[in-house]
N, CA and C atoms as a LAMMPS dump frame, in Angstrom:
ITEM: TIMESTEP
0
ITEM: NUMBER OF ATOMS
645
ITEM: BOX BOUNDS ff ff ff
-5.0000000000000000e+02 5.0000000000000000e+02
-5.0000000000000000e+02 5.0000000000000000e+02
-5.0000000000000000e+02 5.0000000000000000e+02
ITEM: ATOMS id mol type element x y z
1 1 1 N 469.762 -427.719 427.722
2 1 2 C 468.667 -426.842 428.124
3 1 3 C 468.275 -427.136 429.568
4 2 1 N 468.017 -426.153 430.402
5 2 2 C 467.814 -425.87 431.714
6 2 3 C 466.255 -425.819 431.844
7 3 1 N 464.964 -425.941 432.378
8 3 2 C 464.075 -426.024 432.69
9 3 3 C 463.363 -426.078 434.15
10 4 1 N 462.96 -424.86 434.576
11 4 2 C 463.019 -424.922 436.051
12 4 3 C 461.306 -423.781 435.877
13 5 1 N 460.209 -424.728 436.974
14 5 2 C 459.196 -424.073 436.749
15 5 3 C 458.08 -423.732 438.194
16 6 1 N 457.504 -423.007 438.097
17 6 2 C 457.294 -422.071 439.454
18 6 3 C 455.929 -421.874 439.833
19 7 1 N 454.853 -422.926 440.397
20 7 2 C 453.762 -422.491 440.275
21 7 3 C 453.208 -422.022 441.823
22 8 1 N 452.824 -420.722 441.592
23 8 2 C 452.327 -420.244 442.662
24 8 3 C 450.628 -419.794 443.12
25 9 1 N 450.805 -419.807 444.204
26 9 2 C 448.783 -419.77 444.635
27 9 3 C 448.686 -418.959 445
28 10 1 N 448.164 -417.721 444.802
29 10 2 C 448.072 -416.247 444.966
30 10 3 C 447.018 -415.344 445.806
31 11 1 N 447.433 -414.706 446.306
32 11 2 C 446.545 -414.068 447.267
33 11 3 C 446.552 -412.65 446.491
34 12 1 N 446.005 -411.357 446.3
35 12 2 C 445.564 -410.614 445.679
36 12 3 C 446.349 -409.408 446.376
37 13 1 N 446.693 -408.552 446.514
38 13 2 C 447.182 -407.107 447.325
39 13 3 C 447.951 -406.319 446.306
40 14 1 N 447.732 -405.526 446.803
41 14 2 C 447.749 -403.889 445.617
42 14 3 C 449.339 -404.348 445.415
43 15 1 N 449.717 -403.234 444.276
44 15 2 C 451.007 -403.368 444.064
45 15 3 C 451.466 -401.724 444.201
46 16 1 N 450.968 -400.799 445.224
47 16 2 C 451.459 -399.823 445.334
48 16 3 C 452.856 -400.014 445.896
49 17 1 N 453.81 -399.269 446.126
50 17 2 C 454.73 -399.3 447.573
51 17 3 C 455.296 -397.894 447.339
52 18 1 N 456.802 -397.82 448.445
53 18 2 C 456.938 -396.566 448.407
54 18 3 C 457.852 -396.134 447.485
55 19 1 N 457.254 -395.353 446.909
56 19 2 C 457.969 -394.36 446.101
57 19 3 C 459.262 -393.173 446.415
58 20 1 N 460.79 -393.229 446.049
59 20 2 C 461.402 -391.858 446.485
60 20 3 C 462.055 -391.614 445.426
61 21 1 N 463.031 -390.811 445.428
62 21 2 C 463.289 -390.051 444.235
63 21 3 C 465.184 -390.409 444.016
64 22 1 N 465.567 -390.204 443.534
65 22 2 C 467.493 -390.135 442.968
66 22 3 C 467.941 -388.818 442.373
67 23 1 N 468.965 -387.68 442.7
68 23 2 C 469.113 -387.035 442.034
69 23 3 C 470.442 -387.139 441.738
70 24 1 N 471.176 -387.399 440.789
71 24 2 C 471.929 -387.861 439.711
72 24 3 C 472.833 -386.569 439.573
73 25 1 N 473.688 -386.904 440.862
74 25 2 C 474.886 -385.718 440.897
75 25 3 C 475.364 -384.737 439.738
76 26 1 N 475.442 -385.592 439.085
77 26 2 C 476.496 -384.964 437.535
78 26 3 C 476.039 -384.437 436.657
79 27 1 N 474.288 -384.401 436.542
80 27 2 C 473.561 -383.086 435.922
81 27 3 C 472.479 -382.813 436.726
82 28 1 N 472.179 -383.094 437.782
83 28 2 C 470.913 -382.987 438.547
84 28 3 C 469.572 -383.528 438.321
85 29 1 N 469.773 -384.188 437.514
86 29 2 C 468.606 -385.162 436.759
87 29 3 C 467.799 -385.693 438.084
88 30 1 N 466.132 -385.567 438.587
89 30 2 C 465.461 -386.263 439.709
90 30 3 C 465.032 -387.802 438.765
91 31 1 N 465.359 -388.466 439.306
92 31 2 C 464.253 -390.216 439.019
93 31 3 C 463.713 -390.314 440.513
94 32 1 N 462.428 -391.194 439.536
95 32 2 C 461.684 -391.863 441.111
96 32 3 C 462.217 -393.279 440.799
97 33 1 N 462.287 -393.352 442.092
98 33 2 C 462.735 -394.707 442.517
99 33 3 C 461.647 -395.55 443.513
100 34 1 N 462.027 -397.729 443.797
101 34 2 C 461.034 -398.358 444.161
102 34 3 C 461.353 -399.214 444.418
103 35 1 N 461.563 -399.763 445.923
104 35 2 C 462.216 -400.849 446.206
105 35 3 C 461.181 -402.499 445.59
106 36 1 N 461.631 -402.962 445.268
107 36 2 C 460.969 -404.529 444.844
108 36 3 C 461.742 -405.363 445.282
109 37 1 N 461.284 -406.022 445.699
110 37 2 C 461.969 -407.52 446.486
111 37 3 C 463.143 -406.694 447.679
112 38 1 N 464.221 -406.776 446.765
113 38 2 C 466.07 -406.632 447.704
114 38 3 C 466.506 -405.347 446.738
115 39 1 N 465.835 -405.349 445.445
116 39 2 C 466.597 -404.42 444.519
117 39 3 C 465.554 -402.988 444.486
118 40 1 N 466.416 -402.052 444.64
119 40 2 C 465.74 -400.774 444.269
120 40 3 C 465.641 -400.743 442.881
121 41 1 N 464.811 -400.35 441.711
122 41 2 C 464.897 -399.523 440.671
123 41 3 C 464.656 -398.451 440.773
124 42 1 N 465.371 -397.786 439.409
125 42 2 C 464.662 -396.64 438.737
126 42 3 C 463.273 -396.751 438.095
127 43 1 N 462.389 -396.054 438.578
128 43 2 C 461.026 -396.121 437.584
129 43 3 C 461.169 -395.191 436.225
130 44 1 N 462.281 -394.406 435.996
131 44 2 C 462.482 -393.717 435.114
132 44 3 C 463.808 -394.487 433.989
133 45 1 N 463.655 -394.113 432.9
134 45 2 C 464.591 -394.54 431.859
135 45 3 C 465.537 -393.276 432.591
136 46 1 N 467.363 -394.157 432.298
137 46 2 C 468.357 -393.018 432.509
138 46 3 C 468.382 -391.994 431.129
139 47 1 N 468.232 -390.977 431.913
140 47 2 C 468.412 -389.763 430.748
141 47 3 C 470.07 -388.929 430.915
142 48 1 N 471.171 -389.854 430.783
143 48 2 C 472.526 -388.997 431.003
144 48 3 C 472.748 -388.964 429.904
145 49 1 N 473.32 -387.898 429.78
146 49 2 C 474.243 -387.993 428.276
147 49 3 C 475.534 -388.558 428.074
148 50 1 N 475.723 -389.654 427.948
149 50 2 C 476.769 -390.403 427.842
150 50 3 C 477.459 -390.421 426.647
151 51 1 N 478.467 -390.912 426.018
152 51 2 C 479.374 -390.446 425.217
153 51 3 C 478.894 -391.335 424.6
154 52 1 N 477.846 -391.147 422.783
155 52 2 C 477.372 -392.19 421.711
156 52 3 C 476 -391.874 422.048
157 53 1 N 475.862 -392.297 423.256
158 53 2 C 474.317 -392.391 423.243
159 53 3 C 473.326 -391.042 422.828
160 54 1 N 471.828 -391.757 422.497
161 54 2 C 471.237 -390.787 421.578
162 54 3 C 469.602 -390.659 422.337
163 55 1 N 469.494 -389.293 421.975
164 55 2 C 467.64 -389.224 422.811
165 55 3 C 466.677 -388.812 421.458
166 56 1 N 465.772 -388.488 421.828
167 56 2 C 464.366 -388.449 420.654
168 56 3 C 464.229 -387.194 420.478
169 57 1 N 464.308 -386.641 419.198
170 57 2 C 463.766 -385.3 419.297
171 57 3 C 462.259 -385.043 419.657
172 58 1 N 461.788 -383.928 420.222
173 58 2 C 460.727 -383.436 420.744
174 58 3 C 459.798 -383.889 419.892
175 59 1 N 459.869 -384.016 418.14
176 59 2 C 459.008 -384.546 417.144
177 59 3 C 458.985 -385.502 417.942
178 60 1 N 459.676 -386.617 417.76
179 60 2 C 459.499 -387.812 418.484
180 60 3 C 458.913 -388.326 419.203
181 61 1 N 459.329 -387.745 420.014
182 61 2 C 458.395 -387.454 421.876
183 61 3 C 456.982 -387.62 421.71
184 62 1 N 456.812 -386.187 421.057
185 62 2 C 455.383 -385.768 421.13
186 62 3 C 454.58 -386.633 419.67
187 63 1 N 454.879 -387.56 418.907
188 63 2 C 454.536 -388.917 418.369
189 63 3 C 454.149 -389.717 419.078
190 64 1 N 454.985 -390.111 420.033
191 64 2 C 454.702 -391.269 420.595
192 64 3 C 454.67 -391.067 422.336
193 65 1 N 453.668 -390.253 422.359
194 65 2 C 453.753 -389.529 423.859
195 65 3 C 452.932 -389.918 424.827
196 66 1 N 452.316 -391.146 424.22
197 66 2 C 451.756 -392.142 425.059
198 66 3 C 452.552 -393.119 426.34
199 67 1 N 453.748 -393.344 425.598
200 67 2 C 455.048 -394.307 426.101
201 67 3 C 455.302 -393.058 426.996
202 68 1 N 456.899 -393.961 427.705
203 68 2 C 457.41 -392.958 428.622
204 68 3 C 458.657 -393.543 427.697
205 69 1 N 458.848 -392.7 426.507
206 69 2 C 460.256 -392.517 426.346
207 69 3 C 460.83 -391.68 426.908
208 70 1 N 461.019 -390.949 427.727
209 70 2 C 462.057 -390.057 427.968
210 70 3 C 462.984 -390.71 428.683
211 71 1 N 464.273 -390.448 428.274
212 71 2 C 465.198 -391.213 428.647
213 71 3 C 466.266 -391.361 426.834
214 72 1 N 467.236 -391.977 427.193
215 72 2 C 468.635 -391.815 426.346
216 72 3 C 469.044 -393.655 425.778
217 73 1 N 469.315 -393.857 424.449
218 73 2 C 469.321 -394.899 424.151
219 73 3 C 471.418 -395.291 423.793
220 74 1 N 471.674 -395.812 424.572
221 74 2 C 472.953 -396.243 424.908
222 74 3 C 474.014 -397.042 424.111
223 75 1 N 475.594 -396.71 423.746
224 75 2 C 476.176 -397.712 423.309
225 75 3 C 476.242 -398.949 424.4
226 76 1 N 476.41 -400.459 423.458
227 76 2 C 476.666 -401.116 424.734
228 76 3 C 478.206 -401.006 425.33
229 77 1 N 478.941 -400.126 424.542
230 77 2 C 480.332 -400.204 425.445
231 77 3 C 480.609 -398.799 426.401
232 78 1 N 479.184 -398.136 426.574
233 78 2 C 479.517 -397.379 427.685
234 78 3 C 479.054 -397.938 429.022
235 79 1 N 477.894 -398.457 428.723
236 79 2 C 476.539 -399.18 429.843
237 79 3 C 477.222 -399.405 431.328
238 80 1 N 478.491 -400.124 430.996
239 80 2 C 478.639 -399.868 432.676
240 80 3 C 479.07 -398.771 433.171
241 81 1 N 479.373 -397.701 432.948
242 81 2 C 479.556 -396.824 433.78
243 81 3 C 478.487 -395.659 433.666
244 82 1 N 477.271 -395.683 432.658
245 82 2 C 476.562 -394.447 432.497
246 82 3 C 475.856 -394.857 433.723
247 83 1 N 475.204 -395.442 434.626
248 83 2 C 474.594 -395.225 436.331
249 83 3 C 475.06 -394.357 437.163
250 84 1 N 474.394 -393.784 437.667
251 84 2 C 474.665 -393.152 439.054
252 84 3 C 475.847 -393.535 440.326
253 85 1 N 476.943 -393.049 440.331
254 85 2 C 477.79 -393.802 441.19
255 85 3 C 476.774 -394.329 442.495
256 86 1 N 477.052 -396.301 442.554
257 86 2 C 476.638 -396.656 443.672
258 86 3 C 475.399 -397.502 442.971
259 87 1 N 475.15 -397.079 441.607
260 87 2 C 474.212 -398.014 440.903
261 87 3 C 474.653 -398.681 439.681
262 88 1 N 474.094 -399.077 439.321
263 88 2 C 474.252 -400.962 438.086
264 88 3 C 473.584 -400.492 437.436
265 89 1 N 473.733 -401.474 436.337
266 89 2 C 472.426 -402.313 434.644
267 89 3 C 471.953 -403.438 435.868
268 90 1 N 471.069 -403.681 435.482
269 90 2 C 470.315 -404.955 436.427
270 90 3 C 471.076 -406.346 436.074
271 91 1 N 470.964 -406.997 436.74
272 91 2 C 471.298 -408.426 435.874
273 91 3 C 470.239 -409.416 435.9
274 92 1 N 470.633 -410.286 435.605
275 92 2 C 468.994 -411.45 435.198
276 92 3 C 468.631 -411.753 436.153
277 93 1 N 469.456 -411.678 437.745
278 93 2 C 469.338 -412.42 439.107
279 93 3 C 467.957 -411.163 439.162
280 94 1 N 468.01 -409.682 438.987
281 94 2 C 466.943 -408.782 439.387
282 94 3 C 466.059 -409.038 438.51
283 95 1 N 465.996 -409.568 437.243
284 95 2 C 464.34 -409.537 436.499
285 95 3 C 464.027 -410.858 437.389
286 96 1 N 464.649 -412.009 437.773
287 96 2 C 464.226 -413.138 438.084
288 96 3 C 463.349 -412.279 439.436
289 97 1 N 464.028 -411.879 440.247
290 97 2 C 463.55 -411.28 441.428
291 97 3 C 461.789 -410.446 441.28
292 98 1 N 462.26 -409.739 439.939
293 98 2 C 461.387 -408.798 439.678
294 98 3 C 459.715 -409.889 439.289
295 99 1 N 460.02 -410.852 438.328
296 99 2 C 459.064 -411.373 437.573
297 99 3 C 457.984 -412.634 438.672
298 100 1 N 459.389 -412.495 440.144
299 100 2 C 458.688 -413.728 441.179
300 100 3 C 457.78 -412.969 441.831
301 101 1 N 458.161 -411.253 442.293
302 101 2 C 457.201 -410.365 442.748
303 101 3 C 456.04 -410.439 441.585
304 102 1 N 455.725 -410.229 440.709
305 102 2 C 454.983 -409.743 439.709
306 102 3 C 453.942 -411.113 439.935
307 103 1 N 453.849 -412.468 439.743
308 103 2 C 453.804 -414.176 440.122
309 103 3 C 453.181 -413.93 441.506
310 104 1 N 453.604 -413.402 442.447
311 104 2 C 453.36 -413.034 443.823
312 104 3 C 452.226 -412.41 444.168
313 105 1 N 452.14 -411.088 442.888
314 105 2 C 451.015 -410.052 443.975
315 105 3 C 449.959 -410.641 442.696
316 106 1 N 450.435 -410.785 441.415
317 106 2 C 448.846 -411.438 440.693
318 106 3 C 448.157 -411.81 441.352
319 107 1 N 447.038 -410.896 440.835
320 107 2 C 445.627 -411.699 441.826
321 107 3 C 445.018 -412.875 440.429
322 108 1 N 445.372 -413.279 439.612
323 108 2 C 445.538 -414.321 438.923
324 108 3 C 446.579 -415.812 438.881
325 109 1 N 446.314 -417.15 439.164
326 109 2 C 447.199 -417.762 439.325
327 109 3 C 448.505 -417.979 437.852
328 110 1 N 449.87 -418.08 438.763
329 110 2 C 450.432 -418.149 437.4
330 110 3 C 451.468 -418.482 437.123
331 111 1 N 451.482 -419.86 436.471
332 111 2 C 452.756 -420.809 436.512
333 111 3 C 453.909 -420.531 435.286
334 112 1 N 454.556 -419.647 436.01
335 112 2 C 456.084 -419.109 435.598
336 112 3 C 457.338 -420.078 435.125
337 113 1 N 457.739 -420.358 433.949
338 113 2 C 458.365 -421.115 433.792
339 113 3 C 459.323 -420.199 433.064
340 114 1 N 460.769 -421.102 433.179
341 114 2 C 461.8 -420.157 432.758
342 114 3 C 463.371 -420.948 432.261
343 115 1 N 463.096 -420.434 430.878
344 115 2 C 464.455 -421.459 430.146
345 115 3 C 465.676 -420.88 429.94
346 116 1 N 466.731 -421.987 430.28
347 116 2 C 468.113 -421.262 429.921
348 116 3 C 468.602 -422.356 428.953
349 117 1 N 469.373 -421.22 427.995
350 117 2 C 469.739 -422.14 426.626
351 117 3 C 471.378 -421.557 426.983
352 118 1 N 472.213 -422.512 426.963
353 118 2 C 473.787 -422.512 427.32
354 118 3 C 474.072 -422.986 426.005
355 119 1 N 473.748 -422.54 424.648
356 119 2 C 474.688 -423.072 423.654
357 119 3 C 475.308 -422.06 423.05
358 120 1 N 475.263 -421.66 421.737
359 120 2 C 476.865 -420.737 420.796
360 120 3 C 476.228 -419.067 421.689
361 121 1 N 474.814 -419.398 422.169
362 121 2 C 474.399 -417.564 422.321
363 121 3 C 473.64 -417.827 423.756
364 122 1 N 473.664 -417.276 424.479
365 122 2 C 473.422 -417.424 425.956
366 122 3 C 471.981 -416.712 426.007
367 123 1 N 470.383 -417.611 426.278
368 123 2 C 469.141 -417.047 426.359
369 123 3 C 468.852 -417.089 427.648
370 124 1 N 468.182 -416.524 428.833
371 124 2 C 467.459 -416.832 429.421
372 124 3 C 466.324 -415.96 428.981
373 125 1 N 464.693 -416.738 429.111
374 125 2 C 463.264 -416.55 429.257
375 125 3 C 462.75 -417.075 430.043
376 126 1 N 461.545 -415.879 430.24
377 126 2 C 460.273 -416.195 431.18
378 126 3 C 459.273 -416.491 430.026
379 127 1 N 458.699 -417.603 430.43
380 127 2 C 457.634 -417.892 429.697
381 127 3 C 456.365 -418.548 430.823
382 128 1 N 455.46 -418.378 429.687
383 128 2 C 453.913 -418.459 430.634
384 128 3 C 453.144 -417.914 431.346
385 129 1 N 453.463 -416.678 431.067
386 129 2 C 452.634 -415.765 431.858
387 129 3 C 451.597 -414.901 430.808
388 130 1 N 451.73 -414.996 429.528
389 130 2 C 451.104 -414.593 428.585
390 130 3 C 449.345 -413.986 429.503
391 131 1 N 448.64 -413.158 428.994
392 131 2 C 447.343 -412.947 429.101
393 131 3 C 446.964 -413.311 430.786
394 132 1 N 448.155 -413.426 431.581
395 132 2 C 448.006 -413.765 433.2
396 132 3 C 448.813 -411.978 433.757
397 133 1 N 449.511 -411.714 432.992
398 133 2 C 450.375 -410.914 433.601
399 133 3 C 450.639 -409.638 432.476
400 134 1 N 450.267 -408.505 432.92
401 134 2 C 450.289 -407.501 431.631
402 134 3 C 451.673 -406.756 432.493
403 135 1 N 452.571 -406.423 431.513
404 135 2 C 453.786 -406.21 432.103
405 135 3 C 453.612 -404.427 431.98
406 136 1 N 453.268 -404.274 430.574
407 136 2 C 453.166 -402.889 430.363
408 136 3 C 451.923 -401.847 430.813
409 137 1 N 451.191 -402.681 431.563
410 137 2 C 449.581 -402.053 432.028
411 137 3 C 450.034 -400.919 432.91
412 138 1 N 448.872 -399.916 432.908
413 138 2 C 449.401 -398.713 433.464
414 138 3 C 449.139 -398.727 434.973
415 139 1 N 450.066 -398.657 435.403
416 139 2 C 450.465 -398.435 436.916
417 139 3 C 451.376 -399.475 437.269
418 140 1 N 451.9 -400.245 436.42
419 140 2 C 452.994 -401.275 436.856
420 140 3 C 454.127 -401.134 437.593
421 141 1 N 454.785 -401.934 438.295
422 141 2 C 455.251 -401.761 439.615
423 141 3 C 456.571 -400.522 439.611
424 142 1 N 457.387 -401.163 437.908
425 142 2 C 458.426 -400.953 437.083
426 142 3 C 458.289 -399.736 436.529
427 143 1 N 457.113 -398.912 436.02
428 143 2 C 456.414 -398.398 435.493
429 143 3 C 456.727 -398.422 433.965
430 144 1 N 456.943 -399.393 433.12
431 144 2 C 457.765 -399.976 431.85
432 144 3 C 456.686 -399.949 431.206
433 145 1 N 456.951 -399.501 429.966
434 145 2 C 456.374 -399.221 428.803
435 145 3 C 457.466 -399.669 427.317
436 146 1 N 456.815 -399.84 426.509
437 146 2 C 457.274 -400.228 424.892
438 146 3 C 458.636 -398.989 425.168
439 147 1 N 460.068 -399.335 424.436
440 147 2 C 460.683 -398.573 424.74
441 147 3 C 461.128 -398.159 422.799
442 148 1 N 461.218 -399.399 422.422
443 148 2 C 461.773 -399.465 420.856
444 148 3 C 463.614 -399.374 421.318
445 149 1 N 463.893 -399.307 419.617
446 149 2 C 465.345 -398.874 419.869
447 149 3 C 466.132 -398.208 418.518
448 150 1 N 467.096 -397.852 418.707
449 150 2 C 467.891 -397.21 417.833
450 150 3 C 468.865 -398.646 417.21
451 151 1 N 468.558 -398.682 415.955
452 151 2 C 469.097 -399.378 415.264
453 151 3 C 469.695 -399.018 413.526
454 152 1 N 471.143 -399.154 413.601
455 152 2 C 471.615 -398.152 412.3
456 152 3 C 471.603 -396.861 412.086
457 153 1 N 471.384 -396.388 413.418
458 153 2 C 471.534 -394.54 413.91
459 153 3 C 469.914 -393.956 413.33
460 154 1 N 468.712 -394.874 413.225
461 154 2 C 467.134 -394.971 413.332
462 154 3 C 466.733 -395.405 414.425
463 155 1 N 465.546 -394.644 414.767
464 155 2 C 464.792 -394.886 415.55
465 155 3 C 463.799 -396.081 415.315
466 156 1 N 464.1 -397.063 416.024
467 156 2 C 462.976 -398.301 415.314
468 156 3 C 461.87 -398.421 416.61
469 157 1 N 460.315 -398.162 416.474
470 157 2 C 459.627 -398.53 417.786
471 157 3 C 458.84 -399.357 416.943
472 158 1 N 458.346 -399.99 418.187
473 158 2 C 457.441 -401.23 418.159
474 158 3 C 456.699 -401.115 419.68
475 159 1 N 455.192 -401.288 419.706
476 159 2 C 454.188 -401.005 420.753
477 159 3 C 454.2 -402.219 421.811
478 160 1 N 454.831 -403.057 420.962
479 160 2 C 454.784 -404.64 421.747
480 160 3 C 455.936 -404.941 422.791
481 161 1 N 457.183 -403.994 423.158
482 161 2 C 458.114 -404.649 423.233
483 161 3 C 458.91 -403.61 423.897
484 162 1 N 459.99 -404.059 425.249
485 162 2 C 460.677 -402.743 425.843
486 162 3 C 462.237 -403.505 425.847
487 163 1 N 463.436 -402.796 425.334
488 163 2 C 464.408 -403.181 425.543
489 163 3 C 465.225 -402.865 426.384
490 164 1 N 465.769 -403.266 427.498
491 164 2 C 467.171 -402.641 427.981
492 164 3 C 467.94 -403.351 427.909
493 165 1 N 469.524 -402.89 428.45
494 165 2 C 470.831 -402.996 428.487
495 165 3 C 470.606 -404.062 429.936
496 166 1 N 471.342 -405.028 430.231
497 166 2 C 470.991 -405.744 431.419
498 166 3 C 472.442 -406.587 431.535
499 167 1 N 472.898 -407.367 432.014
500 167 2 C 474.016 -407.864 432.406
501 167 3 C 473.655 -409.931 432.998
502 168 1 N 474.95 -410.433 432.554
503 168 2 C 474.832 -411.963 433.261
504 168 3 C 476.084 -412.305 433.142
505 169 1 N 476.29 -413.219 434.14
506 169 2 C 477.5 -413.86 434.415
507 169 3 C 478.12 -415.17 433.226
508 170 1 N 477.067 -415.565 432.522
509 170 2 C 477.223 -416.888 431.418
510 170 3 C 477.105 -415.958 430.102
511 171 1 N 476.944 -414.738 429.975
512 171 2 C 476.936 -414.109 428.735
513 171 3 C 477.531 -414.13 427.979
514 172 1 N 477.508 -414.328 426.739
515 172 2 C 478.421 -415.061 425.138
516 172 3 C 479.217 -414.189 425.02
517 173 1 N 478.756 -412.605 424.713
518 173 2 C 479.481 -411.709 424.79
519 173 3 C 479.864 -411.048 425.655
520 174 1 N 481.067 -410.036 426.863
521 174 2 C 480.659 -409.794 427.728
522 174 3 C 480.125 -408.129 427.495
523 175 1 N 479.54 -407.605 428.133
524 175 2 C 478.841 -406.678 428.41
525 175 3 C 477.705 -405.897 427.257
526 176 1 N 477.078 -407.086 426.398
527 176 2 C 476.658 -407.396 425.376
528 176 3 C 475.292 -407.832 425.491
529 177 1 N 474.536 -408.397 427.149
530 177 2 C 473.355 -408.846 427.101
531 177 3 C 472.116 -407.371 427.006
532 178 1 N 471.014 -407.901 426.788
533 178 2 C 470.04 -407.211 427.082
534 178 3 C 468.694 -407.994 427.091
535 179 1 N 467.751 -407.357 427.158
536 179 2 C 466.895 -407.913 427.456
537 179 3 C 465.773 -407.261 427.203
538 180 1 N 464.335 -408.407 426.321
539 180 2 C 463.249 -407.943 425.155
540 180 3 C 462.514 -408.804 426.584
541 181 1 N 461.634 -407.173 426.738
542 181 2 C 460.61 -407.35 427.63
543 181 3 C 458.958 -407.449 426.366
544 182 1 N 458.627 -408.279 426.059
545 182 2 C 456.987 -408.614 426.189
546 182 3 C 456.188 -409.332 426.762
547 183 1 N 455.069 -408.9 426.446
548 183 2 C 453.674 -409.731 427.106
549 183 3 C 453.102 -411.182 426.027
550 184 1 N 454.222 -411.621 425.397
551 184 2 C 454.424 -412.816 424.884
552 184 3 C 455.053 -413.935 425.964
553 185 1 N 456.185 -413.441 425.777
554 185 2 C 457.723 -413.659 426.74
555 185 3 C 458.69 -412.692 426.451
556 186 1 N 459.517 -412.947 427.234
557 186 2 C 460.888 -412.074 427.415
558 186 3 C 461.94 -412.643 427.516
559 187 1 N 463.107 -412.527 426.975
560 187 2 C 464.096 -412.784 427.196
561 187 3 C 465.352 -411.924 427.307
562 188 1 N 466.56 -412.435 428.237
563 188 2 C 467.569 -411.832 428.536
564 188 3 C 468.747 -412.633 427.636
565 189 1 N 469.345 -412.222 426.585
566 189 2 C 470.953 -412.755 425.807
567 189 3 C 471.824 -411.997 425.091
568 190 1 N 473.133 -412.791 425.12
569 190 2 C 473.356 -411.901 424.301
570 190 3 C 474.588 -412.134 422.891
571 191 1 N 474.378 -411.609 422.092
572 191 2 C 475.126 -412.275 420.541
573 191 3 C 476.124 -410.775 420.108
574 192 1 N 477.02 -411.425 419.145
575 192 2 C 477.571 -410.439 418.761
576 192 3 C 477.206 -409.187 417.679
577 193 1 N 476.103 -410.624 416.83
578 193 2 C 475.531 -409.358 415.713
579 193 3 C 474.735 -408.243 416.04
580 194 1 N 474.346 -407.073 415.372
581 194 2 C 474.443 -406.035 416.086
582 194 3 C 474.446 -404.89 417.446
583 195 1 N 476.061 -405.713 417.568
584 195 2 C 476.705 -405.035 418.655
585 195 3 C 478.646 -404.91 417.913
586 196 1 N 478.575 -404.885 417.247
587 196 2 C 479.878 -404.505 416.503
588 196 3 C 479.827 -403.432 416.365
589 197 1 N 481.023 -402.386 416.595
590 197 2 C 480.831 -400.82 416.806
591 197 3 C 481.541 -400.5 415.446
592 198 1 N 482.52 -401.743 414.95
593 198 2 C 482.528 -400.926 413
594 198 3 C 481.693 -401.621 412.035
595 199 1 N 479.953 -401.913 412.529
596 199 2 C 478.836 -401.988 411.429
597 199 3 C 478.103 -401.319 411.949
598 200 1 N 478.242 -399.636 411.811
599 200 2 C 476.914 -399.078 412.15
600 200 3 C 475.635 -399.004 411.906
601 201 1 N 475.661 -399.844 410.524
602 201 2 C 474.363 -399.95 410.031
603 201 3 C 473.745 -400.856 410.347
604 202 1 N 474.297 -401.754 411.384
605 202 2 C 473.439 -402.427 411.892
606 202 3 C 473.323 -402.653 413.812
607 203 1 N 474.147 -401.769 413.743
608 203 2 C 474.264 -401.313 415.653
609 203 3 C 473.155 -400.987 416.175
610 204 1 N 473.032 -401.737 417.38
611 204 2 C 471.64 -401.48 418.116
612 204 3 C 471.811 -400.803 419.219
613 205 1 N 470.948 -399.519 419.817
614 205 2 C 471.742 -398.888 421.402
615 205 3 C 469.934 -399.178 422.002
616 206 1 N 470.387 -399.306 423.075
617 206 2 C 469.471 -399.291 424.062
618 206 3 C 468.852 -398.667 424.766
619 207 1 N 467.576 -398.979 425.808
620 207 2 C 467.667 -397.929 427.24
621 207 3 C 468.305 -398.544 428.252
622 208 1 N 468.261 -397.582 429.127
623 208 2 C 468.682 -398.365 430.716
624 208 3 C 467.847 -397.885 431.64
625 209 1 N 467.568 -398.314 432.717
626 209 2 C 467.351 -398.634 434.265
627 209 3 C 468.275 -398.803 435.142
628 210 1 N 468.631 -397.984 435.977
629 210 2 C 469.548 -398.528 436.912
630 210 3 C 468.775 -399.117 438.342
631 211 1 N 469.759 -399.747 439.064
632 211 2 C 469.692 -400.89 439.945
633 211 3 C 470.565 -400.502 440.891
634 212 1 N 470.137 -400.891 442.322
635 212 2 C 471.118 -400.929 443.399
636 212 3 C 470.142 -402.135 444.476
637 213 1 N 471.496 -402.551 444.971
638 213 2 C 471.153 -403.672 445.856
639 213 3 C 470.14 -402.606 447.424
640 214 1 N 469.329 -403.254 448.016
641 214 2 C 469.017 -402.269 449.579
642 214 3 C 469.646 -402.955 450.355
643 215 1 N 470.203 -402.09 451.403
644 215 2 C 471.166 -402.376 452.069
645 215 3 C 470.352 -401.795 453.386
């Protein structure tokens, strides 16, 4: 076990910045986009229709129309190529990036600690930011909300918790990580059980975010 911890003294400043947009050649789809740190995101879930992947019917939607589901929940063996040519899945190097900004502009102090477990299943977490840092509060940088997921070709949500598709270089499986965003902790890993594409009944698909380095 790896243990590496981050305490910072904080000065207070908005977390607006600038906002622009992506339009997504191959159906014309607009996202807003937001540079943080080095990495641009998407502030929008990808909504492509990729080959497996599945979206919410309008019932759905308009259930839970508080969230920003809109957006498309993914096999993990399409994930690298459903982005925008010229964009990624994030990898853990961008939440690390993402979670030191977040540590940064708190106008609360807040000692960020963060574990990596290298044994049969590859974890990294942020921990300690609990009740210092609301990840899902409205106007967040990310603009991330509870996402849920499709599990066994069901829709499973949960208010506590946002999943995406994400990527690492020590990953157990490869192109298999993701990553459970809460305001507990979060973690990025990844295992084989449901991600086997002949147990559908227990297959999990995701969202995504895409990523590009600024150049």
């Amino acid at each position: 076990m790896k243990r590496l911890s981050l305490l910072m003294f904080l000065i207070p400043i908005t977390l607006i910045g600038q906002v622009d947009t992506l339009r997504d050649l191959r159906d014309g789809k607009i996202y807003l986009t937001k540079k943080i740190s080095e990495t641009i995101w998407m502030l929008d879930n990808l909504d492509y229709e990729a080959a497996n992947s599945v979206g919410l019917t309008q019932e759905q939607n308009n259930k839970f129309k508080e969230f920003n589901l809109n957006g498309r929940y993914y096999h993990f063996e399409t994930i690298d190529s459903v982005c925008p040519e010229g964009w990624r899945i994030p990898i853990t190097r961008d939440w690390i990036d993402y979670f030191n900004f977040l540590v940064k502009e708190s106008p609360r102090k807040v000692k960020l600690e963060t574990i990596e477990l290298t044994e049969e299943n590859y974890y990294f977490s942020f921990l300690n930011y609990e009740k210092r840092i609301d990840l899902f509060k409205k106007g967040n940088p990310l603009n991330l909300y509870p996402t849920g997921r499709i599990e066994g070709g069901e829709f499973n949500f949960s208010n506590v918790f946002a999943d995406y598709f994400t990527s690492d270089s020590k990953e157990t499986f490869k192109g298999k990580s993701h990553i459970h965003i809460m305001n507990v902790y979060t973690t990025v890993h990844s295992h084989e059980h449901n991600m086997e594409p002949d147990k559908e009944a227990e297959l999990r698909k995701f969202m995504v975010r895409c990523v590009k380095q600024d150049r």
